[in-house]
C-alpha positions as CSV (number, residue, x, y, z in Angstrom):
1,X,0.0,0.0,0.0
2,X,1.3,3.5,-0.7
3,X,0.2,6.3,1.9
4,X,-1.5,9.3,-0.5
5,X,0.7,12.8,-0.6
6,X,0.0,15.7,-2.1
7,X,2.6,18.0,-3.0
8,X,2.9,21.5,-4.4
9,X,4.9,21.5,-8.3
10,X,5.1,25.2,-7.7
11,X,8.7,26.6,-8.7
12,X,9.9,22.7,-9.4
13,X,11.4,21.0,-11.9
14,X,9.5,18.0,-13.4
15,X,11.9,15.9,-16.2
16,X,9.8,13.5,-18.2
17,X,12.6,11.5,-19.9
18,X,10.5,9.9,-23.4
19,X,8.5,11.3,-25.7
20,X,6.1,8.8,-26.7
21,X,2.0,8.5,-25.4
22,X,2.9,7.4,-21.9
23,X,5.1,10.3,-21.7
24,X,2.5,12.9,-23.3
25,X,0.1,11.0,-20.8
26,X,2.6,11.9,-17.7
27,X,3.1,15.5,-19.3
28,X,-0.5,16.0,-19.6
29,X,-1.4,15.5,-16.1
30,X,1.3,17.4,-14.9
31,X,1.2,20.5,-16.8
32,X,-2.1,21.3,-14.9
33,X,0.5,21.5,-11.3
34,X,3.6,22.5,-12.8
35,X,4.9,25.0,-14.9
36,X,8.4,24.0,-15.5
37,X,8.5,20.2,-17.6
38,X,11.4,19.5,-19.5
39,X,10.9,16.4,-21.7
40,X,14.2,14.7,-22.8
41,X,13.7,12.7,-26.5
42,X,15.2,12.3,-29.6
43,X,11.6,11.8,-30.8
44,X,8.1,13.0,-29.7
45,X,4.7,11.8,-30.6
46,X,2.0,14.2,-31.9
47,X,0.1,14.3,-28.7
48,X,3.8,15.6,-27.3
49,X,4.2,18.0,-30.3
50,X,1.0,19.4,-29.3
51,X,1.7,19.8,-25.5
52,X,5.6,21.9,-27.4
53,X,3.7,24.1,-29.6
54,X,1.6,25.2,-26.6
55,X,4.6,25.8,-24.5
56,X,3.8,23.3,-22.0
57,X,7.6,21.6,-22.0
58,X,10.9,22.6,-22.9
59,X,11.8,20.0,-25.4
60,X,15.5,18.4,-25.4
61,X,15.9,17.0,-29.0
62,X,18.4,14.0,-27.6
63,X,18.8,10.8,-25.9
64,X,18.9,10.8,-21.7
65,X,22.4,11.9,-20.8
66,X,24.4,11.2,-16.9
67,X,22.9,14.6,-14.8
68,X,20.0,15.4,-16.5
69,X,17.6,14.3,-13.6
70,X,20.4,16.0,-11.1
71,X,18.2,19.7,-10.3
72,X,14.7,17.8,-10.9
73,X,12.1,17.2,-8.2
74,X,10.1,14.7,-9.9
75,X,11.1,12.7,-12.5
76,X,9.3,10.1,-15.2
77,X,11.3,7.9,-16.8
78,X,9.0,6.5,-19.7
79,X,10.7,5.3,-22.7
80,X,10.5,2.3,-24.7
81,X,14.3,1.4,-23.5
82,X,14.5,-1.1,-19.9
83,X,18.1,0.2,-20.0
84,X,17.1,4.3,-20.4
85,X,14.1,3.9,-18.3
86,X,16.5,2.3,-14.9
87,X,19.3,4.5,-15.1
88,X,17.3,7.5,-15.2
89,X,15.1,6.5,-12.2
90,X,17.9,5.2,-10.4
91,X,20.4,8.4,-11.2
92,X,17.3,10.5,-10.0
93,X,16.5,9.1,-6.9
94,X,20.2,9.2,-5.9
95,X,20.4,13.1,-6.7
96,X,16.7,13.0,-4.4
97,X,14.1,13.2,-7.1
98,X,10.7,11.8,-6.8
99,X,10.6,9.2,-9.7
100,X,8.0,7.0,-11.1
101,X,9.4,4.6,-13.5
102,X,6.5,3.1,-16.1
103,X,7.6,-0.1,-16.8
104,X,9.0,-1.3,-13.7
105,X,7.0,0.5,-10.4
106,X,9.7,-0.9,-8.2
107,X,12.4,1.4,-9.5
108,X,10.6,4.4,-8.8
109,X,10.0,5.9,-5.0
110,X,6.2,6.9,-6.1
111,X,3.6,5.8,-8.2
112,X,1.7,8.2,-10.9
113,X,-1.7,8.6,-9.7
114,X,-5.1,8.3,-11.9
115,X,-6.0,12.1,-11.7
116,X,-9.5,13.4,-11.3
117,X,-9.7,17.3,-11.3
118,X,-12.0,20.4,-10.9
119,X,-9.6,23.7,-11.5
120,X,-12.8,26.1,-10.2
121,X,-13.1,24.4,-6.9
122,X,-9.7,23.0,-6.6
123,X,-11.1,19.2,-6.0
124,X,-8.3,16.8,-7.0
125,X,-9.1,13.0,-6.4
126,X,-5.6,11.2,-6.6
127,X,-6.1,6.8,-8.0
128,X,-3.9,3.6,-7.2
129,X,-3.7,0.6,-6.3
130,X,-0.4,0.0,-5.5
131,X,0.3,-0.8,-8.9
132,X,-1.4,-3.6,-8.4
133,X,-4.2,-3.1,-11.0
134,X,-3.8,-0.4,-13.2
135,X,-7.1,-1.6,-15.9
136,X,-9.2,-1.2,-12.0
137,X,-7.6,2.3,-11.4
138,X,-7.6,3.6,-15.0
139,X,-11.7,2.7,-14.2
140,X,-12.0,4.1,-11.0
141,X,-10.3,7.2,-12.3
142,X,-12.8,7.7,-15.1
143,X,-15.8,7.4,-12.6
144,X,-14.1,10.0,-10.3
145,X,-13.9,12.5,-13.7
146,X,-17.7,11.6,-14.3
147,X,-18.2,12.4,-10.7
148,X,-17.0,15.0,-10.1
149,X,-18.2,16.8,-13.4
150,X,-21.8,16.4,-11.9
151,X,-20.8,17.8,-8.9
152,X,-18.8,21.1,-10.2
153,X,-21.2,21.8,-12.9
């Protein structure tokens, strides 16, 4: 089980290392707490390109390099590469990062939470199950959104 925080992104550094629809998934849901995202990639897929062209994320055309998780506070490590994906998360956490790593939850020291949000009243429902079932909290999340759109309307 994993004990629910919520944190303020407020003047911290998020690095999302892969550009690819988990990343752009991951980017998404933090652009709405965090104004400063650099994504690390030598490609990014539209829904990425999208999230650049509105100035969501500093983009670093290039491959993950030793150091570039050192000044980030949270870090998501999400490319199609085992090897990319556990150096990053394990580089991070030593320089102190938060870091969720997609394809292996043990890695990280936190796990991405199914997000259900309303920005007017500030009501933000945080999902998981421990990584346990992701299908269950991928549902769960979606009746939260449902929810709490007929409460906030």
């Amino acid at each position: 089980m994993h004990f629910p925080m919520f944190v303020s992104l407020e003047n911290k550094k998020c690095v999302v290392v892969g550009g690819g629809r988990i990343a752009a998934r991951r980017v998404q849901t933090l652009s709405k707490f965090c104004e400063d995202i650099t994504v690390i990639s030598p490609e990014l897929c539209p829904e990425m390109e999208i999230l650049l062209k509105e100035q969501k994320i500093t983009y670093c055309c290039r491959k993950y390099q030793h150091g570039d998780g050192k000044d980030s506070f949270l870090l998501v490590a999400a490319t199609n590469d085992r090897t990319v994906n556990h150096q990053a998360g394990k580089e991070a956490k030593s320089f102190g990062a938060f870091v969720s790593v997609a394809d292996c939850k043990e890695e990280g020291n936190f796990l991405f939470p199914g997000i259900a949000m309303d920005e007017k009243s500030g009501a933000v429902i945080g999902i998981c199950t421990s990584g346990k079932s992701p299908s269950l909290a991928k549902k769960i999340t979606q009746q939260c959104r449902q929810l709490i759109k007929l409460k906030f309307r």
